[in-house]
N, C-alpha and C positions, 0 to 999 in steps of 0.2 A: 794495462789500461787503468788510469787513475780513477777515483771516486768520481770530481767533477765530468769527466769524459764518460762516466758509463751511465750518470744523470741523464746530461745531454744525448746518449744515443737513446736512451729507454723515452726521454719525449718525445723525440723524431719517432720513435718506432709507433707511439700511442697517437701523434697527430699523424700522422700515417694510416692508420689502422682504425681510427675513431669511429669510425660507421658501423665496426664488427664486435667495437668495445670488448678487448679484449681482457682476457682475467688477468689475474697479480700475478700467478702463477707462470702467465705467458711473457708476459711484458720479463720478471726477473730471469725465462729461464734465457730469453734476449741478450740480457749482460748478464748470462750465466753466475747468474746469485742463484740460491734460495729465497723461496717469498717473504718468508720472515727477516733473512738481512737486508736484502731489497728494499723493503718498507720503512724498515730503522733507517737506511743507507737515505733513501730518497726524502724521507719528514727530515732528517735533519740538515741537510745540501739546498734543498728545495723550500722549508719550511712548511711545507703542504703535504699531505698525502698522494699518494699515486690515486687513488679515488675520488681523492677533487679534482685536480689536475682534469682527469679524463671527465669526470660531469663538469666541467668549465669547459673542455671542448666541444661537448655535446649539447651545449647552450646555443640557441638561435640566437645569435650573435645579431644578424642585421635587422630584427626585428625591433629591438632593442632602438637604432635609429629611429624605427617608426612609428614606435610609442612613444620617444621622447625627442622630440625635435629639435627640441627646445635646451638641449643640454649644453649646447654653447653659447645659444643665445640670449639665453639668460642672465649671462657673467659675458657680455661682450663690450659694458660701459665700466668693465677693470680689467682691458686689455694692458698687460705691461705693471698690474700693481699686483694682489692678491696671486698666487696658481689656486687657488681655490683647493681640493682635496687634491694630495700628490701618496704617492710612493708611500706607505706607511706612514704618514703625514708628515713628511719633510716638507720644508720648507724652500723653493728655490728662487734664488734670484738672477734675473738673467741681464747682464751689462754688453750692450753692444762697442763696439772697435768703434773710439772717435776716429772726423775727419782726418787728426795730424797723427792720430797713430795709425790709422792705415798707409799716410803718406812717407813713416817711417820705414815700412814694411817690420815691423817686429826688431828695430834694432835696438838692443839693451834691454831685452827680452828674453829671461831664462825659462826655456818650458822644458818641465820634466817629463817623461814615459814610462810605462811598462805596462806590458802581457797579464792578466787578471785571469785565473778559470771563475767560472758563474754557472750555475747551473744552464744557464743559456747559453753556455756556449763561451769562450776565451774571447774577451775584450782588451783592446789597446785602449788605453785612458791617456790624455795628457794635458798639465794642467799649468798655467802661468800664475805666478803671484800673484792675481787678481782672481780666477776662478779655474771651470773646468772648461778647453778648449776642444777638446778632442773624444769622442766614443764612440768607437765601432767594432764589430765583430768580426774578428780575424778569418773567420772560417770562410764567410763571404768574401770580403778581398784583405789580403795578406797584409802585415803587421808591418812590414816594408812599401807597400804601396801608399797606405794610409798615411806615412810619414814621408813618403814624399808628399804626399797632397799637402801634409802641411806643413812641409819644408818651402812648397810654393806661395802658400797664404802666406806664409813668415818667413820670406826667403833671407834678414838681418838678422834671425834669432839665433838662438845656440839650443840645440837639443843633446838633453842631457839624460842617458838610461837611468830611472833612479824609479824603481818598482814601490820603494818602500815608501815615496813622496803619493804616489797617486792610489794606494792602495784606500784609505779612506772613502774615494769616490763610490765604491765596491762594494765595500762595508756597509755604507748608508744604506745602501739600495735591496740587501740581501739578509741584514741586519735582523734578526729575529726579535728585539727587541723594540717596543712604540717609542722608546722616550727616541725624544727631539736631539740630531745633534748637532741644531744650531744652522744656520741660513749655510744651506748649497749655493755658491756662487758659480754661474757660468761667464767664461768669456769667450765671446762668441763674436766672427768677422762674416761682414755678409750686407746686401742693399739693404736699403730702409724698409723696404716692400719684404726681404727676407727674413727680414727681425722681426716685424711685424706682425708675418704668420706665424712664424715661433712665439711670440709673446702669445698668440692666439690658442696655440696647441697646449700652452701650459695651462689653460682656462678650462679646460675638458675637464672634468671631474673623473676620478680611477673610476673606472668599470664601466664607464660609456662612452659611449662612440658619436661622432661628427662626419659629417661629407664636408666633401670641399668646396661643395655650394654652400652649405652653410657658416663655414669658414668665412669666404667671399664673403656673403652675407654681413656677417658680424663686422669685415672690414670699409664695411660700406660699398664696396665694388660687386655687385651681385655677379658681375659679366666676369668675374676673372679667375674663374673654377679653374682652367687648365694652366694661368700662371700660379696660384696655390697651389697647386697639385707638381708645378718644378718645382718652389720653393719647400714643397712637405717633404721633396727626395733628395734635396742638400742639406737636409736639417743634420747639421755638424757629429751633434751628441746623442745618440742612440739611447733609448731607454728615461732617459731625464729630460728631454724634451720629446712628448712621447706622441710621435708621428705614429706608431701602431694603431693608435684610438681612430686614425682617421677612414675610412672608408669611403665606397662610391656610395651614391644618392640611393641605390636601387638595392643595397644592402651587403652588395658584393665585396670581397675582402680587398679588391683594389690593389694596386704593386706595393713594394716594399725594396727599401734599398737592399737590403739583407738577406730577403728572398720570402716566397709564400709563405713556406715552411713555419718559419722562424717567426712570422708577423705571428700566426696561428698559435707556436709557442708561446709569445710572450702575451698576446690577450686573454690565454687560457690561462697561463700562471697567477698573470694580473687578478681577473675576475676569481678566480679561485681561494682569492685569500679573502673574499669578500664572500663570496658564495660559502654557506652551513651545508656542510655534509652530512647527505642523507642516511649513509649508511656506512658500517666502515667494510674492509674485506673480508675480519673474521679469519685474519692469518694465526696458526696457531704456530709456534717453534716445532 
């Protein structure tokens, strides 16, 4: 089992188990470490400690909607300009597919791919000379399937395996380091209505959450929560357009293309780099 692969089982294991908060000792003897290399293993793969991690799951999450309602609609009159706070403060810009290159279907269109491990879990990334097209989590549906999906959206293109072209996308996101590196470009094919609420999801500010009534809201359609809510589960790019943040009205974690599990993961890693830890484990070698 590689590093990134015994990260990923040790958060499955702790969103799993959050209710019983389990100790450092437990969680590493899981992916059979010691707690002391466990801990080095996990701050540095993860950038967080196994003790935030687990107090960022332990967070009332949907209460968090209810004290701030207001966290999208606030920034709802720079839909499509600003993301307002993102990812370690990257910066993203999001370009939707004109009329005549939809009409092209993607011909004269080189998009590169590859397989990424992330502490979340192995991502397929794929990206065209204009931005990032593609991100999803292989574990949920396979690295094969996801390209045909978008062998379909871009059935004139050429897909080209080239890991070491989409590896940056990766880096940004995982990146221990704040400095800026420079506007993330997405390129992104999809209705006007589905761009739309992605331009919407990038408004979200890291560490809090939105319904898709308030989504609706901000796009002026109050009545159209359950078309939001197809358009938040075709959102193309996992993680950089961050449908996670979205939730139901009543606080509830809501579906996820990727699955419970993994939504769970990635708003507890999110909110965790934000969250001051309380205390640390007090692992000693």
């Amino acid at each position: 089992m590689d590093d990134y692969a015994r990260i990923e089982k040790a958060m499955v294991y702790m969103v799993e188990r959050a209710v019983l908060q389990p100790s450092l000792e437990e969680v590493a003897a899981h992916v059979h470490l010691s707690a002391y290399h466990f801990q080095r293993l996990f701050c540095r793969y993860a950038g967080i400690s196994p003790k935030r991690f687990l107090q960022a799951l332990t967070l009332e999450r949907g209460k968090q909607l209810l004290k701030e309602p207001r966290a999208l609609l606030d920034v709802a009159h720079e839909l499509g300009l600003s993301g307002g706070s993102r990812l370690y403060d990257h910066f993203v810009q999001l370009e939707a597919v004109t009329p005549g290159e939809h009409k092209r279907q993607g011909e004269g269109v080189s998009i590169e791919y590859g397989v990424h491990a992330t502490p979340l879990g192995s991502v397929l990334v794929a990206v065209t000379p204009r931005g990032v097209c593609r991100m999803g989590f292989v574990d949920a549906t396979s690295a094969d399937e996801l390209l045909a999906r978008l062998a379909k959206e871009w059935p004139r293109s050429s897909l080209k395996h080239r890991p070491a072209a989409t590896a940056y996308v990766v880096d940004a996101l995982f990146a221990t380091s704040k400095t800026k590196p420079g506007t993330l470009s997405l390129h992104v094919t999809g209705t006007n209505f589905q761009v739309a609420v992605w331009r919407a999801l990038l408004t979200i500010p890291e560490g809090q959450l939105a319904s898709y009534t308030h989504i609706a809201q901000a796009l002026g359609m109050p009545k159209s929560s359950r078309a939001v809510g197809n358009a938040v589960g075709a959102n193309p790019i996992a993680l950089w357009i961050p449908c996670h943040r979205v939730i139901q009205q009543s606080g509830a974690l809501g579906g996820y293309r990727w699955g419970i599990a993994k939504k769970q993961m990635v708003q507890a890693w999110e909110l965790a780099h934000l969250t001051p830890e309380v205390e640390p484990f007090g692992v000693s070698k």
